[in-house]
Steps between C-alpha positions, in 0.01 A plus 500: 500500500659858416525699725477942497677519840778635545726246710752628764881464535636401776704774635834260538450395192467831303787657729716200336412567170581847462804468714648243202366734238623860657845348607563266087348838418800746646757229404455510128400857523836568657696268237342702207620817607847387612596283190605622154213662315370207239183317463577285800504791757209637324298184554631427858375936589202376334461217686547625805289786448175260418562267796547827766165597301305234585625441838378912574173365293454233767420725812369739336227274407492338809475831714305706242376339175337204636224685728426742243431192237299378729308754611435575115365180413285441833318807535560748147461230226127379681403914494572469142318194438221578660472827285549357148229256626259803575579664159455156303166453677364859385658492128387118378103591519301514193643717220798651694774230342372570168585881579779440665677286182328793252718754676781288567562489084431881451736569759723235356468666137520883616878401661613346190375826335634745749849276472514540118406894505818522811723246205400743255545821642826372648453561843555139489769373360597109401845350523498153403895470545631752772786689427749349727883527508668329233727230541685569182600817302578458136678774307388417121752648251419560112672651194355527151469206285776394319754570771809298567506289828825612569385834554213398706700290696725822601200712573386186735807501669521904593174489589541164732826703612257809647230246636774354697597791672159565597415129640857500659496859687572512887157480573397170376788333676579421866808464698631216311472654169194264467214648247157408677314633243638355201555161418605483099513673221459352133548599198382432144563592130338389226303201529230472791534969543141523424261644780274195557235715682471702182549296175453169419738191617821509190828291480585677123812680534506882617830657474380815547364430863606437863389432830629520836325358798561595859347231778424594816507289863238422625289793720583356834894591404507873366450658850195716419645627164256507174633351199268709314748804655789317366294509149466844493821566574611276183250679319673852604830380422425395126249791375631639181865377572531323199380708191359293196408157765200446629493375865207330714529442859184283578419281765424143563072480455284317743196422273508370139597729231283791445672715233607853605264738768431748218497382092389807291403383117483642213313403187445631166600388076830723434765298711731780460295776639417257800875487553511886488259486744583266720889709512275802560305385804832331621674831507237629656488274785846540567508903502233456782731287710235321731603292790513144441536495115826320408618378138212651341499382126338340194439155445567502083814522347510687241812407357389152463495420129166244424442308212228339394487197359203355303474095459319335242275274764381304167844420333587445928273230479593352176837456666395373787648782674308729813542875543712366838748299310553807260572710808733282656724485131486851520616554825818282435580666160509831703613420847593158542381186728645301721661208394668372788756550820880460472679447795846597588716506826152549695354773304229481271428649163163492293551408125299695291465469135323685202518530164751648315418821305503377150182278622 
C-alpha cells in the first residue's frame, strides 16, 4: 500500500549521514583547490561542492522544509479541493458547459489573432536559432577569377600573419603563455574555400579563393571573454587593408543555411543596364557606411565570358548520345577530367587529361 506520509529519520541516523557527506565533501573540495588546475581538480571542487550541498540540504529539510510540506498538503491542498469542487458543482448545470467550451474557442482564436497582429507589428519578434557566440570564426578570402594560386596563397598567409597577432595578444594568454581562448587555426586555398553557409557544397578547383578558420575552446575555458569580441577585432584589423581582395569574416551558424540576412534583387531584360545598376546601388550603399554591412557586393561576374551551345537533341538521339554525355566531352576538351592518382614519395598528384587543341 503507498503511502503519502512523510516517514521520519532517526536523528542518529541523519547526524551520520551528513557527517560522511560534509566531511568526503571538504576533502575533495580541499584537493580541487590545492592540486594543479585540470579537469581532475575541477571535478573533485565539483564534487565536493554537491556532496557539502546536499549534506546543508539535509537539515534544512529536516528543520524547515519538512513541516512546511506538510502543513501544505494537510490543510492548503483540501481548501483548494474543496473550492474547485464548489465551482465544478455551479458550472456543469444545464447549458453552462456548452458556454463555457463556446468561449473557451473564441478566446482561444482572439490570442492566436492578437499573437499574429504582435508577430506582425514586430513587437514580437521570432528567433528560431539564437544568436549565440560562435565557436568558430572564418576569414573567407577572394580575388577575381582567373587569379593565380600563388598569389592567393601569399595574400592567405599575410592575412593569417595579422589574425595571429590578434588571437595570440597578451590578453588571450595566461601565465604560461597558454592561449585559453584559442585552440587552432586552419587554413585553406583552393579546393574546399567556399562559404558553405552561403553557396552550395563544391570540390571544383578555386584558385582564386581562401579560407582561414580560427576554433575556439570550449566556453567553460575563455574566462568570461566573447569570441564574438575576438571577431570583431579580426574584422577591425582586416577592413580595407588589402586593396583589390575581398575579405569575409563570418561565423560558425547554429541553424541550417539560410542565405544572407538581407538579399536585394534586381530584375529586368537589358543585363547590362542591370549591372549598371546593381554598381549604382552598391556605391550607394557603401557611401552611406551603415553599421554591420561588410563585403557588400554583386553576385554576377561580369567578366565571365558565356557561350551557348545549342545540341541537336534529334541527331543526339540518332547517336545514342544524351545532352549529359555531350556536356561531360565538353568539359574535358576545355578543362580536363580526372584520370587517375600518381603517387610519389608520399605525395599525391591528380592526373588530368584533355584533348589536345588540334581536336
Amino acid at each position: 500500500m503507498m503511502k503519502i506520509e512523510d516517514a521520519n529519520m532517526p536523528l542518529k541516523r541523519l547526524i551520520r549521514i551528513t557527517s560522511i557527506l560534509a566531511v568526503s565533501g571538504v576533502l575533495f573540495l580541499m584537493s580541487g583547490l590545492l592540486i594543479a588546475k585540470n579537469e581532475t581538480a575541477e571535478f573533485c571542487r565539483f564534487l565536493g561542492s554537491i556532496q557539502i550541498f546536499i549534506s546543508v540540504n539535509f537539515w534544512i529539510y529536516r528543520l524547515f522544509l519538512r513541516k512546511m510540506a506538510n502543513n501544505f498538503q494537510l490543510k492548503f491542498l483540501p481548501i483548494i479541493d474543496n473550492l474547485y469542487e464548489k465551482i465544478l458543482n455551479k458550472i456543469l448545470i444545464g447549458k453552462r458547459p456548452y458556454l463555457i467550451v463556446f468561449v473557451s474557442l473564441i478566446l482561444l482564436v482572439f490570442s492566436f489573432m492578437s499573437f499574429g497582429g504582435s508577430v506582425e507589428s514586430q513587437r514580437t519578434s521570432i528567433e528560431f536559432f539564437p544568436n549565440e557566440d560562435p565557436r568558430q570564426v572564418m576569414v573567407y578570402i577572394q580575388y577575381p577569377e582567373g587569379t593565380d594560386i600563388s598569389k592567393t596563397n601569399a595574400i592567405a598567409k599575410e592575412i593569417e600573419k595579422d589574425i595571429s597577432k590578434i588571437i595570440n595578444s597578451k590578453k588571450y594568454l595566461d601565465d604560461s603563455n597558454y592561449n585559453f581562448m584559442v585552440q587552432n587555426t586552419i587554413s585553406q586555398v583552393g579546393e574546399g574555400s567556399e562559404n558553405p553557409e552561403f553557396e552550395l557544397g563544391s570540390l571544383s578547383e578555386m584558385p582564386n579563393r581562401a579560407k582561414i578558420t580560427t576554433s575556439f575552446r570550449d566556453f567553460k575555458y575563455r574566462r568570461g571573454i566573447r569570441s564574438s569580441d575576438v571577431r570583431k577585432e579580426i574584422q577591425v584589423a582586416l577592413k580595407d587593408k588589402y586593396p583589390g581582395v575581398s575579405i569575409s569574416v563570418e561565423k560558425n551558424q547554429s541553424g541550417p543555411p539560410v542565405g544572407y540576412p538581407i538579399n536585394i534583387s534586381i530584375t529586368g531584360e537589358d543585363y547590362t543596364q542591370l549591372i549598371e545598376k546593381a554598381e549604382k546601388i552598391t556605391e550607394f550603399i557603401n557611401t552611406r557606411k551603415i553599421p554591420g554591412i561588410e563585403e557588400l557586393k554583386i553576385d554576377v561576374n561580369k567578366s565571365r565570358v558565356i557561350n551557348l551551345v545549342n545540341i541537336d537533341r534529334e541527331k543526339a538521339g540518332e547517336l545514342g548520345l544524351s545532352v549529359g554525355q555531350v556536356g561531360q566531352q565538353l568539359r574535358a576538351a576545355l578543362f580536363g577530367t580526372k584520370a587517375g592518382i600518381f603517387k610519389e614519395k608520399g605525395e599525391d598528384y591528380d592526373i588530368n587529361i584533355r584533348f589536345n587543341k588540334d581536336n
